[in-house]
C-alpha positions as CSV (number, residue, x, y, z in Angstrom):
1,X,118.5,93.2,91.9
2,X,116.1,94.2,94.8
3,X,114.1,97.2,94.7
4,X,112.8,99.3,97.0
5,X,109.0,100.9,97.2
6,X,107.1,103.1,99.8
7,X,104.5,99.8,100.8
8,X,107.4,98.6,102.3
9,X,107.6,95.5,99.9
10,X,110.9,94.2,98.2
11,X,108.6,92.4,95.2
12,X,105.5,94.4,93.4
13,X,102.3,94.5,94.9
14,X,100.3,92.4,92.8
15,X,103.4,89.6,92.0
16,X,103.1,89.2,95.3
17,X,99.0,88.9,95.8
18,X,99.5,86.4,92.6
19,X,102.1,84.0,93.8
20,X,100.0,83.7,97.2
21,X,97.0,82.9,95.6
22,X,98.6,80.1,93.2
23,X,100.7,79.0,96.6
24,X,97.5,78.5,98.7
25,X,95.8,76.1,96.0
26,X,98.5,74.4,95.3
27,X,98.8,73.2,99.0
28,X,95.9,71.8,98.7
29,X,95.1,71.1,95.3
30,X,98.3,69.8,93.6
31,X,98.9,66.4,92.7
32,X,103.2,67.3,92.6
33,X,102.6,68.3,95.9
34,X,101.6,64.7,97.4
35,X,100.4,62.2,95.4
36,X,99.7,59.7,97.6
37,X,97.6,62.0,100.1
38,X,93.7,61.3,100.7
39,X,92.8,64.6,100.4
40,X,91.5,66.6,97.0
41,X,95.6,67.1,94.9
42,X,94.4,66.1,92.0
43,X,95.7,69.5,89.9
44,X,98.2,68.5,87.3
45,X,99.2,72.0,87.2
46,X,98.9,75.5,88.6
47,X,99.9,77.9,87.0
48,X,100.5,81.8,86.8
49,X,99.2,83.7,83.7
50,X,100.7,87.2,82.3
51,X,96.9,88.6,82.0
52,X,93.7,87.8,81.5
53,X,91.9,85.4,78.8
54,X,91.1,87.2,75.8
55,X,88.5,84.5,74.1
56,X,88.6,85.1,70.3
57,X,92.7,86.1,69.9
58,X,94.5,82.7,70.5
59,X,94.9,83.1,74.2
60,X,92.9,80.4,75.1
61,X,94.1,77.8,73.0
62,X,97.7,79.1,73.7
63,X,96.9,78.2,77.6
64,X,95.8,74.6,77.3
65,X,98.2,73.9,73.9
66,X,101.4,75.6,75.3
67,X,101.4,76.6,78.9
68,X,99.3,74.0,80.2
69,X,100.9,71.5,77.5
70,X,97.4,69.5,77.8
71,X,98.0,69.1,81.8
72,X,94.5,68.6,83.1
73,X,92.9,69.2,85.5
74,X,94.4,72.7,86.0
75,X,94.4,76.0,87.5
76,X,95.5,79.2,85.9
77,X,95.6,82.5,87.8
78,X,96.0,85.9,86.2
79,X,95.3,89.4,87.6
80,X,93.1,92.0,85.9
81,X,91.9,95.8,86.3
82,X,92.9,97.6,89.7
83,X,90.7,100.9,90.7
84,X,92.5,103.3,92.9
85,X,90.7,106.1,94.9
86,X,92.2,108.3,97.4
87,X,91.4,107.6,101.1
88,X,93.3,110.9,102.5
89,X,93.0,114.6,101.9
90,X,96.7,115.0,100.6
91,X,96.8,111.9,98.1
92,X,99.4,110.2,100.1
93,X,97.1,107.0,100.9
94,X,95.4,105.1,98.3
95,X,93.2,101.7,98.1
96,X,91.8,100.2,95.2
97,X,89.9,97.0,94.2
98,X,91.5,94.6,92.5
99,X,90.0,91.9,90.2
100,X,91.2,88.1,90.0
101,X,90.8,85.6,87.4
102,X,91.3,81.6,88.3
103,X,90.2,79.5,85.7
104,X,89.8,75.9,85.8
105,X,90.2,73.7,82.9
106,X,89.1,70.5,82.5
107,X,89.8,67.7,79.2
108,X,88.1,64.8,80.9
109,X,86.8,62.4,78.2
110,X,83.1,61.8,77.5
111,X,82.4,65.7,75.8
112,X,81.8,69.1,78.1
113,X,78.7,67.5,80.5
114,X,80.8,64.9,81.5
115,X,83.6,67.7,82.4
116,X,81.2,69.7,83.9
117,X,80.0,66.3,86.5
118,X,82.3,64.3,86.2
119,X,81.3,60.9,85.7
120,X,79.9,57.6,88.1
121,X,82.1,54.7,87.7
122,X,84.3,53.3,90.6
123,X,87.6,55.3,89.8
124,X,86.3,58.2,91.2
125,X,87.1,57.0,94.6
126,X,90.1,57.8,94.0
127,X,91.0,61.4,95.0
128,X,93.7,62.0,92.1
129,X,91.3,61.8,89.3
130,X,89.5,64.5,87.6
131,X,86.4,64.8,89.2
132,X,84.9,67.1,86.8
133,X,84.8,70.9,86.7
134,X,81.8,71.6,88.8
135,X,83.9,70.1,92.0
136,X,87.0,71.9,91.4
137,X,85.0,74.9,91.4
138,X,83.8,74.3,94.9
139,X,87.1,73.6,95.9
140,X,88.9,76.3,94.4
141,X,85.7,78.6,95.9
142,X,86.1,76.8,99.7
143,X,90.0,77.9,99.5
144,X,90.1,81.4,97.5
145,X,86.7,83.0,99.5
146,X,87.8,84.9,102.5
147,X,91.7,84.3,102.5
148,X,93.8,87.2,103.0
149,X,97.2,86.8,100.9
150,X,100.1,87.2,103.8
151,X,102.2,90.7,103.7
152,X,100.2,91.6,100.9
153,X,98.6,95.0,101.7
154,X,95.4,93.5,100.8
155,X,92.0,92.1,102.2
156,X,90.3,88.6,102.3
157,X,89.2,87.8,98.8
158,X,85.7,88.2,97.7
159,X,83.8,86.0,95.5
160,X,82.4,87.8,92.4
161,X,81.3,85.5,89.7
162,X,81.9,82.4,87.8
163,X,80.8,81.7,83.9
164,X,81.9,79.5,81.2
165,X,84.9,81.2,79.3
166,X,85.9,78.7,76.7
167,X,84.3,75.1,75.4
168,X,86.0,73.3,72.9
169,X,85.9,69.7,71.4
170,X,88.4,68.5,73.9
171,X,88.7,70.7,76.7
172,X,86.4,73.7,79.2
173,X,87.3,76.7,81.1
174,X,85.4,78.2,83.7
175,X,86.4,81.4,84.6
176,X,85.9,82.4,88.6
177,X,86.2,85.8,89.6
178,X,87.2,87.3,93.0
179,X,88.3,90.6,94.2
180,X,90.1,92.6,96.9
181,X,90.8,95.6,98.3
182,X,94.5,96.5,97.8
183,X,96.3,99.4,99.9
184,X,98.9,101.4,99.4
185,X,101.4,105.0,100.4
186,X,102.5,107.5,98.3
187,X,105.6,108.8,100.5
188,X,106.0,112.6,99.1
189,X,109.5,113.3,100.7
190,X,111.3,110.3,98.8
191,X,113.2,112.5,96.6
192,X,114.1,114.7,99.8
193,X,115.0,111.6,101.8
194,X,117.6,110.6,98.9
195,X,119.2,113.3,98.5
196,X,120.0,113.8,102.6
197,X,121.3,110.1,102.3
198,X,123.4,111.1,99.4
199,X,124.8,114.0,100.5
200,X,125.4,112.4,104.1
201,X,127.0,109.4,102.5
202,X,129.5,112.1,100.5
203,X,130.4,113.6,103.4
204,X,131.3,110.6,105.6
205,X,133.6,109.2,102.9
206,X,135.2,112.3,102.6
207,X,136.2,113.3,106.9
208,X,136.3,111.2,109.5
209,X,135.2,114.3,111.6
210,X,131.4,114.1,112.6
211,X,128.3,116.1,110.9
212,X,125.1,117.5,111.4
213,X,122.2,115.6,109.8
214,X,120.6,118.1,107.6
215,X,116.9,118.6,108.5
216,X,114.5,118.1,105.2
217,X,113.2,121.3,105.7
218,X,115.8,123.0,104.0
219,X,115.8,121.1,100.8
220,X,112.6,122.2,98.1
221,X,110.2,120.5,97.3
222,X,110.2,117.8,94.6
């Protein structure tokens, strides 16, 4: 089932901001994608998360045990606090800031330097190996800063920060944060607008004779 809101979108705002964000790395960044190509898909997975990384409750270990199912390197993308403030005088029109995890993992061998800079040996010509954590955050930073997720409601994204947010034994996140300003309309006559439809809808199924559109100002207010 489709639904309806006053943005104009048929998905939710921020399902829609998410799936653009995972869909513009993995065009460039994911190995499933093309294999074979020169260019830097060497992503064994891309995923969406539900929220944010909690370090401390099992989340982390959850990603790279269970959803990731030891696919490295990765990408995981999750959405976190929104801020709204009212940019009009009758709290129709809103805009907020909105705040973007992508984390990349790494499990390359050799301990957590090694997948931080990846290692010298010949194999890293090749542009489907891990090349360590510190070049997929350039390349994740090169595609993510500055693009505006299509028919989002949104602005470019912003670069905020990027920190360590896990190291284990066999694996390391990095956690890079970026934000952008989301906007969105309140439409107050909804509930108005309904009921006219309703009522007009009643009345065409019950003559064939025309009728006069009733005018919204004769309805109360929500």
């Amino acid at each position: 089932m489709s639904h309806d809101f006053d943005s104009g979108l048929h998905v939710p705002q921020r399902r829609k901001i998410r799936e653009s964000i995972v869909a513009q790395l993995r065009e460039d960044l994911d190995f499933a994608s093309s294999p074979q190509s020169q260019g830097a898909q060497y992503m064994r997975a891309i995923v969406e998360l539900a929220v944010p990384l909690q370090v401390g409750d099992g989340d982390v270990e959850d990603l790279f045990r269970e959803t990731l199912a030891g696919r490295t390197p990765a990408i995981a993308v999750a959405l976190g606090a929104r801020n709204f403030s009212s940019t009009g005088t009758d709290n129709r029109e809103w805009e907020g800031v909105l705040t973007i995890h992508v984390y990349v993992v790494s499990s390359r061998a050799g301990g957590h330097m090694q997948r931080i800079r990846g290692a010298d040996f010949a194999s890293d010509n090749d542009a489907t190996v891990d090349p360590g954590l510190e070049t997929a955050m350039e390349h994740v930073f090169e595609r993510l800063s500055g693009f505006t997720p299509p028919g989002c409601h949104c602005a470019e994204l912003r670069p905020r920060s990027e920190d360590f947010a896990y190291i284990a034994d066999d694996f390391s996140i990095v956690d890079m944060t970026f934000e952008t300003d989301v906007y969105t309309d309140i439409n107050p006559t909804r509930r108005k607008s309904r009921l006219v439809e309703s009522i007009q809808s009643t009345i065409k199924d019950s003559t064939a004779e025309p009728v006069a559109v009733l005018s919204l100002t004769t309805l109360e207010a929500p």
